[in-house]
Residue, then its C-alpha position, 0 to 999 in steps of 0.5 A: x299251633x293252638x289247633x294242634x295242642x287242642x287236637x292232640x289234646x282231644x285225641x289223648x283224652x279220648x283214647x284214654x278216658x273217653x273210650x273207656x267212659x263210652x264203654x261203660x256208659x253203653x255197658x251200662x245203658x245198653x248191656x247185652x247179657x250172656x247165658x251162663x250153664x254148666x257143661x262138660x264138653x270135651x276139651x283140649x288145652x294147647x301149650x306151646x313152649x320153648x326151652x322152658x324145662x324148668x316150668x313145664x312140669x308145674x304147668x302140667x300138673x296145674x292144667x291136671x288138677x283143673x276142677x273138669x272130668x278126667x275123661x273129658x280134658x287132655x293137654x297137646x304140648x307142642x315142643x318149638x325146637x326146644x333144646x333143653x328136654x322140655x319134651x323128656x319133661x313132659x312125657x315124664x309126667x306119665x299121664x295118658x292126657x298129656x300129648x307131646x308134639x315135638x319139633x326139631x326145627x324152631x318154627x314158631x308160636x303160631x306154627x306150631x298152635x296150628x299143629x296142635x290144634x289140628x290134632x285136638x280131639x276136643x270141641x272146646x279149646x282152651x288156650x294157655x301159656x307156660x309162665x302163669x298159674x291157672x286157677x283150678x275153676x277157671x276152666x268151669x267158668x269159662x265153659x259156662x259162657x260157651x254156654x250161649x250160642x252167640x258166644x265164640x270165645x271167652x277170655x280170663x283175667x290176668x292177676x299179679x300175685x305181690x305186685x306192691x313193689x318196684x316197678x311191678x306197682x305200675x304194670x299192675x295199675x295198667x293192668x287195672x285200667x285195661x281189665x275195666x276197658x275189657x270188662x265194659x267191652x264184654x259187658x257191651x258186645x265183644x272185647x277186641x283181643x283176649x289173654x293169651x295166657x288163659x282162653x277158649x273158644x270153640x274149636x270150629x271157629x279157629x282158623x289156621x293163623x299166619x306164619x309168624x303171627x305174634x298177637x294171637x291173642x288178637x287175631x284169633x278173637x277178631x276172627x271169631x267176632x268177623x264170623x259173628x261170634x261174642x268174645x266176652x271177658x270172665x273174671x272169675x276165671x283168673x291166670x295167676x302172674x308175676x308183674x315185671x318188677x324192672x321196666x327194663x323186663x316189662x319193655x322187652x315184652x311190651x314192645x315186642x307186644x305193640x310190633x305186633x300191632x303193627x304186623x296184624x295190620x300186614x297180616x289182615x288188612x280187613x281189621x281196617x274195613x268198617x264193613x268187613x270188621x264188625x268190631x271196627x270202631x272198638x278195634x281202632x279205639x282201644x289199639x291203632x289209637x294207642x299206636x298213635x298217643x306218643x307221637x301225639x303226645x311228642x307233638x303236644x309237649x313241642x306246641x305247649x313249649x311253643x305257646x308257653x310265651x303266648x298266654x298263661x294257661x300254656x305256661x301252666x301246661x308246661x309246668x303240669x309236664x315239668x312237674x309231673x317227671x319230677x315226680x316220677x324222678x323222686x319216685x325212683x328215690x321213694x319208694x313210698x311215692x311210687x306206690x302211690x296211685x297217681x304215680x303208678x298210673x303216671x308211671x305206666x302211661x308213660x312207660x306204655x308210651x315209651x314201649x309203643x314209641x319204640x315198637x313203632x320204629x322196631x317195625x319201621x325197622x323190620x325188626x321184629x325177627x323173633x317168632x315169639 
């Protein structure tokens, strides 16, 4: 039983200190710059959307006002079976740029991604989603890293606007954490997903995704890099967001998000294949592993009540744990407490545990019916 505790130890500390600490130590040591320029190629951003007739026309007159040449942008809106004049809203915004594809029939996100990219006349694509803010340079600054040859998709950075209350506080701890993990990724070589609210990536290298696809967002950056292209991370190029302010609207995303996981790996095997995935190793320790940190964790807390009789060191294991969901229960009460950094990152790693718990038994289930 102590070889499991240990095990399960080792594994939980690697998936969340080591990893990270490998990663910026080979940022560090080992960096791999990318050229940087300003270009203006042409580009299309696509939008894909579903009943969101409340937020499209801000979403569109923020992708218009981006710092890029008129005659070098247009926007494709692919309309998923929507209901409520979402279409009507965007041919309403009367600019020549924007291009409405409007399906009768919900078909998807990923159906419809590739319909509106095969009718993109741009050579860069840069991809969003309708809920977030982007900033008016980011799309200056993620071109620019297109700049380099060996680069074939840019990721921008997710920020929170007013995130210091409620629940919201740790969703943007974990967000912190991740965007440090992406950083040293980029700095080093490739991160292996991107933010699916706010990236291009040159137009030859998208590849027509599966039907009901629901990590894009990973897919299509593993793509780029299994055809030898760099994904890098740019943080200059920020997509503004509002954090989940309950856990109960954070876990319906969450979990749909770590399903996903689980249906990529169905979908393309080969992200299993040292040999066929040069990001192998990144791909499994920054995402299966996470996949697999609550059943340790589950594991661990049972050998530590088992060996709690046996020795000191695990009675004070036990109560480390026991006093750690104390202090999550009095930062329910306490507001000032659950602002705190160390209950936010307790917080959101247990929460993110929790999420991927159930998303594992979800897919188990095949529950996973939603195409978005």
């Amino acid at each position: 039983m102590s070889s499991v505790f240990w095990a399960c130890v080792v594994l939980l500390a690697y998936t969340y200190a080591g990893y990270p600490l490998l990663m910026r130590l080979l940022a560090w040591r080992r960096p791999l710059p990318a050229a940087r320029s300003a270009q203006e190629p042409m580009v299309t951003a696509v939008l894909v959307v579903r009943d969101a007739a409340g937020l499209v026309r801000a979403k569109l007159d923020n992708l218009l006002l981006l710092d890029w040449p008129g005659d070098r942008l247009e926007i494709v809106v692919a309309c998923d079976g929507c209901t409520d004049g979402t279409a009507a809203a965007c041919r309403a915004v009367g600019d020549p740029r924007v291009r409405v594809l409007e399906f009768n029939a919900r078909r998807g996100k990923a159906a419809c991604l590739n319909d509106a990219v095969a009718v993109a006349r741009g050579e860069v694509l840069l991809m969003v989603d309708v809920r977030q803010r982007v900033d008016p340079q980011a799309l200056r600054a993620l071109v620019a890293r297109l700049a380099d040859p060996a680069v074939g998709a840019a990721s921008g950075e997710l920020c929170f606007e007013d995130p210091e209350s409620g629940f919201a506080c740790s969703v943007d701890a974990y967000w912190r954490y991740e965007k440090m993990l992406r950083l040293a990724e980029s700095r080093s070589g490739s991160v292996v997903g991107v933010t699916g609210a706010l990236y291009v990536l040159r137009r030859n290298l998208f590849e027509p995704l599966p039907e009901g696809t629901v990590l894009d967002d990973v897919l299509v950056p593993m793509r780029v890099a299994a055809r030898g292209g760099r994904v890098v991370f740019e943080q200059r190029a920020i997509a503004w967001d509002r954090a989940s302010p309950s856990p109960a609207q954070e876990r319906a995303r969450k979990v749909r998000t770590l399903a996903g996981n689980f249906q990529l790996l169905q979908l393309a095997p080969w992200l299993l294949d040292p040999f066929a995935n040069p990001l192998w190793f990144r791909f499994v320790s920054h995402k299966l592993l996470r996949l697999v940190a609550p059943w340790a964790i589950l594991v661990l807390l049972t050998a530590t009540c088992v060996l709690a009789t046996r020795g000191s060191f695990y009675q004070a294991c036990l109560w480390l744990a026991l006093a750690a969901g104390l202090l999550l229960l009095l930062a329910r009460v306490l507001p000032a407490l659950s602002r705190s950094l160390p209950v936010r990152l307790l917080s959101a790693f247990l929460h993110m545990n929790l999420y991927s718990a159930e998303a594992a038994i979800a897919f188990a289930r095949r529950d996973l019916t939603r195409l978005w």
